[in-house]
N, C-alpha and C positions, 0 to 999 in steps of 0.2 A: 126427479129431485123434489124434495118438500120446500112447502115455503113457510114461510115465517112473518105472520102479519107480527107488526109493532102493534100491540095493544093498550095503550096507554086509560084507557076506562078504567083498567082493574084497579089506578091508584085510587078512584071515589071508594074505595075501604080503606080503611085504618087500619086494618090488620087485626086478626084473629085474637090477639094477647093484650092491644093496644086499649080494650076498652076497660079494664080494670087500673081505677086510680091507683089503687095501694101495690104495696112493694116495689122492687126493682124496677125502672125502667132500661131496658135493655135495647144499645144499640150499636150495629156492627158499621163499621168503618171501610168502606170500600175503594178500588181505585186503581186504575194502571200505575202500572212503575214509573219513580221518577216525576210524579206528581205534588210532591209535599204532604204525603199523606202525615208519614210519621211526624215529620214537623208540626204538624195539625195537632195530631193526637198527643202529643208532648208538652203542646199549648196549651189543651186543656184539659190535662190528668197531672200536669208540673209535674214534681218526678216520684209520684205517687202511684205509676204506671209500674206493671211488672209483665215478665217473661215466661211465659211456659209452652211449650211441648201439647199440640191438640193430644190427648190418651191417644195409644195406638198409632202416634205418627209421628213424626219429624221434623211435621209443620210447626213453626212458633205460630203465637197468636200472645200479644198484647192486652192487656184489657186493665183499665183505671176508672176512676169515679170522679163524678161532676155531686158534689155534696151542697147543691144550691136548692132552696127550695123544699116545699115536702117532700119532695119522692126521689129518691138517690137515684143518679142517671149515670150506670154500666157502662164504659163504651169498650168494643173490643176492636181490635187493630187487626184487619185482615192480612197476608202477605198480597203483593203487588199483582194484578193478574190484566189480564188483554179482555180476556171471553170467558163466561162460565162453561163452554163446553167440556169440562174436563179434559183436557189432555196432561195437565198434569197434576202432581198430589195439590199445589198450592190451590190450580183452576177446582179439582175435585170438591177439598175440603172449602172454599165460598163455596160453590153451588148448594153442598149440604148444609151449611149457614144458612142460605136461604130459606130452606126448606125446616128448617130445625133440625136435621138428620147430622150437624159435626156432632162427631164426638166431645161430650163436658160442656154443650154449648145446646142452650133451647132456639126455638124458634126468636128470634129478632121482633119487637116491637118499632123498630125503625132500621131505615140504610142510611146510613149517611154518606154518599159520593163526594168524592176530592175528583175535579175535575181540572186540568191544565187550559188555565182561559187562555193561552195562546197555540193550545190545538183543541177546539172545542171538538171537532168534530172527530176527532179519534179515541176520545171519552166518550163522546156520546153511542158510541156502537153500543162499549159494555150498559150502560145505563139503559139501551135501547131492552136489554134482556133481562134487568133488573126490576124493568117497569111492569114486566110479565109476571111477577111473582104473589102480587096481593098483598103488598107490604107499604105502608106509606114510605116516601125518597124525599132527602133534601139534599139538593146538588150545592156544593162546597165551590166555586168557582176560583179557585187557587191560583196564585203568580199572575194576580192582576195587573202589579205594577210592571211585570216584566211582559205584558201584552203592549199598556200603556205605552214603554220605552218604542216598542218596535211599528208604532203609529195601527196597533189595530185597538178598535171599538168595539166592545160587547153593549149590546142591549140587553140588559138582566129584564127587565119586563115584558119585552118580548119572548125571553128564552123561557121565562118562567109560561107565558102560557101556549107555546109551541109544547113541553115537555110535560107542563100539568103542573108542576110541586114548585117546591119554593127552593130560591134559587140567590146563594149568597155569598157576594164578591169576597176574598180576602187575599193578602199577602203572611202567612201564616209563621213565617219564619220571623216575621221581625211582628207578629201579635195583633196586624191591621185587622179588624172585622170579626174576630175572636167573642167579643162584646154579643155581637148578632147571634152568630153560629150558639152561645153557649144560650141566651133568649130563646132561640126557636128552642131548643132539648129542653129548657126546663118546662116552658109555655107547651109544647105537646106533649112532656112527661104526665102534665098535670090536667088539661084538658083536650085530650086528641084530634076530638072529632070539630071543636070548637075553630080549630088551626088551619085547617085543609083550604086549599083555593078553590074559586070556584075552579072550574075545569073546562077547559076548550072542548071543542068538539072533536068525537072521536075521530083518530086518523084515519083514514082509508087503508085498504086492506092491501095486500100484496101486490103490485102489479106491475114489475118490471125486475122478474127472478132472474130472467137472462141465462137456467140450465144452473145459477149459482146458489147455492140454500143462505149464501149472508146477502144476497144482493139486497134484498130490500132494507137492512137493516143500513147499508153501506147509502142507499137511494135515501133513506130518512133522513141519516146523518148530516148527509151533505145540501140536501135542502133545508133542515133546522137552521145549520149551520149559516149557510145563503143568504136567508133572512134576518139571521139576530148577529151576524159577525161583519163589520165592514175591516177589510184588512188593505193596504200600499198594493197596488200593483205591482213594484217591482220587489224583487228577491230583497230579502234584511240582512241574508245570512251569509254575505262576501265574508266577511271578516272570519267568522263561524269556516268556511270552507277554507279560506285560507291558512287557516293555525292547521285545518286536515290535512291539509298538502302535505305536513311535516311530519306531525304526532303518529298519521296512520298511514306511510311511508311506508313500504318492508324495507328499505336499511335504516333508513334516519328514525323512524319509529321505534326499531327495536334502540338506537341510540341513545335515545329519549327516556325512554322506560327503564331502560338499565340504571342510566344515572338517577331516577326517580328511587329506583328500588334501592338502591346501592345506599340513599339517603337515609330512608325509612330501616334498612336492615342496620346501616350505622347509629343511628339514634336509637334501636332494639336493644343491639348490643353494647355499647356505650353508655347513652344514658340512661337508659334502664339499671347502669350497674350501682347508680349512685343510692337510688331509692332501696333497692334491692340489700345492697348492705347497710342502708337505716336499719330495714324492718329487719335484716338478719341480728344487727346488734341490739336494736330495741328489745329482742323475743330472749337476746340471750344476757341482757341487763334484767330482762323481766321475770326469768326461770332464773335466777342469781339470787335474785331479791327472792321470792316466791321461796326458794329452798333456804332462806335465813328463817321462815315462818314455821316449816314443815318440820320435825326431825328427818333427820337421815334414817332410808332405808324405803321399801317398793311402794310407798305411798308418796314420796318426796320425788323416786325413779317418776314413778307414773304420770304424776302432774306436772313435773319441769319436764321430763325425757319425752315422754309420752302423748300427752295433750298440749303442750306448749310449741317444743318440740316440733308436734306435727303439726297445728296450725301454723307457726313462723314459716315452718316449709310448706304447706299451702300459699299461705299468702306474700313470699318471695316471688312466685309467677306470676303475681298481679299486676307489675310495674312493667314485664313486656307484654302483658294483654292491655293494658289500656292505652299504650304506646302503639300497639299495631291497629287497633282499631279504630284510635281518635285520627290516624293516617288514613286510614283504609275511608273516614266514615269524611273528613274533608276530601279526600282524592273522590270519592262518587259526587258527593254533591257538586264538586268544583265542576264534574261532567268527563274527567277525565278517565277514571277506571273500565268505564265501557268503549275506552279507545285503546286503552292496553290490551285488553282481552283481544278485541279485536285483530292487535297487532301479533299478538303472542298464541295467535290462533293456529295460522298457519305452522307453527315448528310444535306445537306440542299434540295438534292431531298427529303426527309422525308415529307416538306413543300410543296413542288412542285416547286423550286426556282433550278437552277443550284449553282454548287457551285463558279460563277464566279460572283454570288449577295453577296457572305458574305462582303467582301472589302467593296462597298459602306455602304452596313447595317452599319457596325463597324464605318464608319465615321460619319457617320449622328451621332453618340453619339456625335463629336464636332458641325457637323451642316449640315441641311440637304442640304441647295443649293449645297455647293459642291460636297454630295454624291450623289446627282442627276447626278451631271452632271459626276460623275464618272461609270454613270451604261452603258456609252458609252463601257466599254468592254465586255457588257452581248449582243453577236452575237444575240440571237433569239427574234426577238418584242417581242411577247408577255413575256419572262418572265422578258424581258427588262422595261415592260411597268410595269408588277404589282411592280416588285422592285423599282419605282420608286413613286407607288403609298401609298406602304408599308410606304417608307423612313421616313417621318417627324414625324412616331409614336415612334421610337427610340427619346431617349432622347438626346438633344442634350444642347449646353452649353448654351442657350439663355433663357432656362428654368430652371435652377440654383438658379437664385435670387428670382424666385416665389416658389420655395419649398423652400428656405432658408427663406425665409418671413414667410409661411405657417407654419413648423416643429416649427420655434423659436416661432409661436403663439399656437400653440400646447402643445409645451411640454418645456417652458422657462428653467424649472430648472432641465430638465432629456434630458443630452446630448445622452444618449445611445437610448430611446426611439423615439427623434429624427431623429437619424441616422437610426433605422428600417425603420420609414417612409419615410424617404429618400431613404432608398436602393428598400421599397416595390415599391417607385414611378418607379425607374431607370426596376424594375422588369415590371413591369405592362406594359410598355410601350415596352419593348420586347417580351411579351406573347399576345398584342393586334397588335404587326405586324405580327408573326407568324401565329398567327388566322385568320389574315385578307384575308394574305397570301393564307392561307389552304381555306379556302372560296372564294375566287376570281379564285383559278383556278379550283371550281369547280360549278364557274356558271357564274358570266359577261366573266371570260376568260378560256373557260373550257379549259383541256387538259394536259397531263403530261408533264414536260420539255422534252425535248429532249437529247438522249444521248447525253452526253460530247464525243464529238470528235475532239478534238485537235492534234495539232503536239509541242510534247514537244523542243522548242529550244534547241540550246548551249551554255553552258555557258562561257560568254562575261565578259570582264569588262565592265561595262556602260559609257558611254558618256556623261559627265556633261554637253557638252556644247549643245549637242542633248536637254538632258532632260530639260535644262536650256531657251531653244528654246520654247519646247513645252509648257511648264508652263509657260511663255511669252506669245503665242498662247491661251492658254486657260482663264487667265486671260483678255487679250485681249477680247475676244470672252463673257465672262460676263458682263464688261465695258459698251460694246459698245451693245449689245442685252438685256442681262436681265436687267442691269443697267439703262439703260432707262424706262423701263416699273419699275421697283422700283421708281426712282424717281418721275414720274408720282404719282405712291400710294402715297410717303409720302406728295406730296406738297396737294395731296387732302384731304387725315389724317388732316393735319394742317388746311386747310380749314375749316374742321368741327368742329375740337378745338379751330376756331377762333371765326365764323360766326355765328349770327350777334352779331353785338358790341353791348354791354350793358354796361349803365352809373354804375358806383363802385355805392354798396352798402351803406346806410348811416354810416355805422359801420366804414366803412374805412376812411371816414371824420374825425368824430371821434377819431380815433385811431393815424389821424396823428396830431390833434389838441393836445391831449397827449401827444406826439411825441416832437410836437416842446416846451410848457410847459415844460418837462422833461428837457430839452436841456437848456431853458433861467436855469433852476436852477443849472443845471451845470452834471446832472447826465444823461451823453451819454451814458451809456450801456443799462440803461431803458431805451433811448429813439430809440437806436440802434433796439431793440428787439421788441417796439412797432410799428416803422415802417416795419421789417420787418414782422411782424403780419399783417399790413395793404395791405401789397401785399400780402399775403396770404389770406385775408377775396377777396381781389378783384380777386384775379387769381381764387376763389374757385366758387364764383358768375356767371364770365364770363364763366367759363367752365360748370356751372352745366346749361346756359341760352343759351349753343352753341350748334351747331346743333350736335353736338356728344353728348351733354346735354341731349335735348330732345330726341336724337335716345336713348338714356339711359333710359330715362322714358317710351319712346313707350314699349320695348321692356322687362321692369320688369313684366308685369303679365305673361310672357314668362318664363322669368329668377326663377320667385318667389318660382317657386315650386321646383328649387334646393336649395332655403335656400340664395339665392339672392336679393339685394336690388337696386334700380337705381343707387345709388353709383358706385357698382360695376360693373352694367351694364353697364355705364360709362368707368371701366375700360375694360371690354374685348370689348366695340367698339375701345376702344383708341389703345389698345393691336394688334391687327390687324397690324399694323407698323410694331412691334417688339413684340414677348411675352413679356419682362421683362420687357416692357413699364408702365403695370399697375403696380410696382410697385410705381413708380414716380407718377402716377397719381391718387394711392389711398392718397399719400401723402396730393397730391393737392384738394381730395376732401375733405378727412376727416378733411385738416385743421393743417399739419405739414409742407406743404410749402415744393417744390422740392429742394429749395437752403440748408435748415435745415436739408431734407434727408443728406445729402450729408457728413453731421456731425455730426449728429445724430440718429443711425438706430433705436437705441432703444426707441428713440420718436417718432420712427412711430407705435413700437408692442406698447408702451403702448397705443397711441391714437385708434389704432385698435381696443384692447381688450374694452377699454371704447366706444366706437361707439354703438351707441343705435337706437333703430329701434322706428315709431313712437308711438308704443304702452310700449316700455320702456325697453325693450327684449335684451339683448346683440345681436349683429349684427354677432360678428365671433366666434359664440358656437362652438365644435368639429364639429358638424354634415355639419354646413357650410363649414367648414374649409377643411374638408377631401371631402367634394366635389368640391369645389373651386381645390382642388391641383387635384381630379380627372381629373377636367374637363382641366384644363391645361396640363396634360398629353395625357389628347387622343384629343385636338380640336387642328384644324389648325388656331394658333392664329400666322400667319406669310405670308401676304401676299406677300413680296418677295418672297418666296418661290414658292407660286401661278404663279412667274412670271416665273419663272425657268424651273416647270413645263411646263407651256406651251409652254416655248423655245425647252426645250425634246421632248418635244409631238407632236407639231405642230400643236396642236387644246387648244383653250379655252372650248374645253370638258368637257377632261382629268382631265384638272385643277379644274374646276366648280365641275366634279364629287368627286374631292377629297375631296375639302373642301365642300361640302356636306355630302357625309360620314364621315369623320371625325366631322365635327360637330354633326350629329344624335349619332354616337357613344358615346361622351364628353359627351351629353345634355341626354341620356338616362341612362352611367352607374353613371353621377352623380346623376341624379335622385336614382335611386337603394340607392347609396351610402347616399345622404341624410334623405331618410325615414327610413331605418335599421339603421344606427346610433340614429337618434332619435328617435324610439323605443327603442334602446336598451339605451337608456339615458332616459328613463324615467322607466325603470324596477327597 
């Protein structure tokens, strides 16, 4: 076995990049998890900090500016890591940090380490390997106060010359020491060599490997530690062990956490609906007004239909993304989320999922983009990747108004029977991600998760305005990436429901010559209703003669054999946008007009139920019906999501792979579904 002296000499350089005063000063931000790092780095970039994707990978990386001083000071925000040995992408892409080998990312003129002053000595491993690089370190000694509480003493002047570098105390969430830290970056942005301490003497070399390659590093730490830490001899953490007894419990635990979730998925769905219908009605106050400016016709369509439109529908998912993440982002700092996992570990290896997939799963019931982008806490790709591939076959709220359309044509006058179908739906869609699950890691992604090994926190009050930060950040980060690639989809959707223009049917002459006759007599309610019948016969023309028209027609000897008509066909191209889109646009084809939706649901089951196929045949028998709701449970009828995906992924793969399988999935078990029903409706 090799060993591994701690070299701490190498810091008497400043670093390769470090001796040039002008341009950027560039410094990366280091630290185990659960450290305060982001709270640090949130401190001193306010919220001038941004989110991106290292090129080629998956990894985020943070990075904002310190604009004090001559020379603007970079700082980049590493993900949380234990060791540089690379064992996984987060460990890989630090180490190439170091070296200047990340990707979009040079060599580092400084590290900056967030270190937990009340476990010095499990910080200081990683630093023991950071000090080996030739880079000048300033150790960040974070949750001072919460050393303070628990009667342990750091001597920062002793640690500073046991380690070599400068070494400074802060409480970062509430802004203590912030002062210093942001003094040392500008003071060695602008003079480097000037700043350095003198330096202790070199440590001694390896001598107590014990057959282990970290032993000495584990020997250094704890001697550092020994001399600069005086800590209580007896345990701090009764209290700490005693809340465990309960939280990480396997029955009372899983108790715990249910009603925890049960909270968070209640305030997804609920009060996310209130913000949700502002911006829905602000976007369509704002395309009202917008269209008094424009005249009428594909420039007035384009920018209210199309670009309005589809940002209002972008930005309606905004209110349960910052809703699950300003939860998600007080549940970890509070300390608790890494006791859910742990709890939820045990029943969701069963699948081959860790148990730090349930959270996301459970959200994607309000909606899957978010719960995507929440699978950022699941450490290992790959079970990171199927949980993400899983997500959008849980039900979520956007498919609501297609089984509530469905059920009420089902079963109008038996609420109870209804509501089974309802619950079968919400079932179906959990037993087809678990399935999916259990099959994906054991053939495109073979292999069992990997044991859960965390480090359970302490528990913290959380930091609103931390969390308040980060849910800022993450929102941000949808906006500006998936958001763009959404509204691309919708203004092309719209394209397809527009192109090409066709002259109104003769009916609609007609109806408004009615229209105005109706009116000379004096009786404007018929004539009110006959014009709006005539935008209805033309809106129903132009969509059935648009190119989402014909991809409707292409696409029915496809569709047929599930008990589908080009109608409908119609609507699951249009559905593509949004699921609960084809409900609006069965309106519009069958002839109830989107506006009349709107006030009248139940003139849409009846015109449904009355819908007639060219041979005379009722169109929404049972057998259609309970396939129509199949296939909308299991097909990825949501192209945002598509987009989302591939912002996780970092491949239009992943994505393409998804909705491919989920489409064969939809389009087979509705088949199934529709022959067995009609069979059994003809016994």
């Amino acid at each position: 076995m090799p060993c591994y002296d701690v070299d701490i000499d190498t810091l008497r350089s400043p670093g390769r990049n470090s001796s040039a005063a002008t341009g950027t000063f560039s410094v990366v931000m280091m630290g185990n998890p659960n450290v305060g790092k982001t709270s640090l780095f949130n401190a001193l970039t306010g919220l001038n900090g941004r989110t991106a994707n290292f090129p080629g990978t998956t990894v985020e990386r943070k990075f904002g500016r310190l604009k004090t001083g001559a020379r603007p000071v970079e700082i980049v925000d590493l993900p949380g890591i234990y060791s540089l040995q690379a064992a996984t992408p987060e460990e890989r892409v630090a180490s190439a940090a170091i070296l200047g080998k990340a990707p979009g990312l040079s060599r580092p003129d400084l590290v900056l380490v967030v270190a937990d002053a009340t476990n010095i000595e499990r910080s200081l491993f990683l630093v023991s390997q950071i000090l080996e690089h030739d880079l000048p370190v300033v150790i960040v000694l974070n949750m001072i106060d919460i050393a303070a509480a628990r009667g342990i003493t750091v001597d920062v002047a002793a640690l500073e010359h046991e380690i070599g570098c400068p070494v400074i105390p802060t409480v970062a969430r509430y802004g203590r020491g912030l002062d210093a830290v942001t003094t040392r970056l500008v003071e060695w942005s602008q003079s480097p060599a000037e700043t350095m301490l003198a330096l202790p003497p070199r440590n001694g070399g390896c001598t107590a490997c014990g057959g282990c390659p970290f032993q000495s590093r584990y020997t250094w730490s704890e001697n550092v530690a020994a001399r600069c830490v005086q800590a209580p001899a007896t345990a701090w953490g009764q209290k700490t062990e005693m809340i465990d007894r309960v939280l990480t419990h396997p029955v009372a635990g899983i108790g715990v956490f249910a009603l925890v979730m049960l909270t968070v998925f209640y305030l997804i769905f609920s009060v996310a609906n209130v913000p949700m219908d502002l911006i829905d009605t602000l976007f369509a106050h704002v395309g009202a007004w917008i269209a008094t400016w424009i005249p009428a016709g594909k420039l007035q369509s384009l920018v209210v239909d199309g670009i309005i439109g589809g940002v209002g529908g972008m930005l309606v998912f905004l209110p349960q993304i910052c809703i699950l993440f300003l939860f998600l982002a007080l549940l970890e700092d509070s300390g608790y989320l890494a006791r859910a996992a742990f709890v939820m570990d045990r029943l969701m290896r069963k699948v081959g999922l860790p148990g730090t997939a349930f959270v996301p799963l459970l959200s994607a019931h309000a909606c899957a983009i978010p719960a995507i982008m929440a699978t950022r806490v699941i450490r290992d790709p790959r079970d990171r990747l199927v949980t993400i591939l899983i997500a959008p076959l849980m039900t979520c709220s956007a498919r609501i108004p297609v089984y509530a359309m469905l059920t009420a044509l089902l079963f109008p006058h038996s609420p109870a029977k209804a509501a089974l179908v309802f619950t079968a739906a919400y079932i179906l869609g959990i037993v087809a991600a678990i399935t999916m699950a259990f099959v994906l890691k054991r053939t495109l992604l073979p292999g069992d998760s990997k044991p859960l090994v965390l480090e359970l926190p302490e528990y913290r009050v959380p930091c609103l305005k931390t969390a308040l930060r980060y849910t800022w950040d993450r929102g941000a980060v949808f906006i500006r990436q998936a958001g763009t690639i959404i509204l691309a989809i919708s203004i092309t959707l719209w394209a397809l429901a527009t192109f090409p223009e066709t002259a109104p049917p003769a009916a609609t002459t007609d109806l408004r010559v009615q229209a105005a006759a109706a009116e000379d007599r004096g009786d404007v309610e018929t004539a009110e209703a006959l014009r709006r019948e005539a935008v209805n016969v033309s809106s129903r023309h132009a969509l059935a003669n648009s190119y989402a028209g014909r991809l409707g027609k292409f696409i029915e000897p496809v569709v047929e054999p599930l008990g589908f008509d080009w109608q409908i066909g119609i609507g699951i191209v249009s559905s593509l946008a949004a699921r609960e889109v084809i409900v609006s646009t069965l309106a519009v084809v069958y002839g109830v007009g989107e506006d009349s939706l709107e006030h009248d649901q139940a003139g849409l089951y009846a015109t449904l139920r009355q819908a007639r196929r060219s041979d005379g045949s009722p169109v929404f028998t049972m057998a259609t019906s309970l396939s129509l709701l199949v296939f909308y449970v299991l097909a990825m009828q949501c192209l945002p999501t598509q987009a989302v995906t591939k912002r996780e992924t970092n491949s239009w793969k992943w994505a393409a792979f998804q909705f491919a399988y989920m489409t064969g999935l939809a389009y087979g078990a509705s088949l199934i579904t529709y022959r067995v029903v009609s069979k059994l409706m003809m016994l």
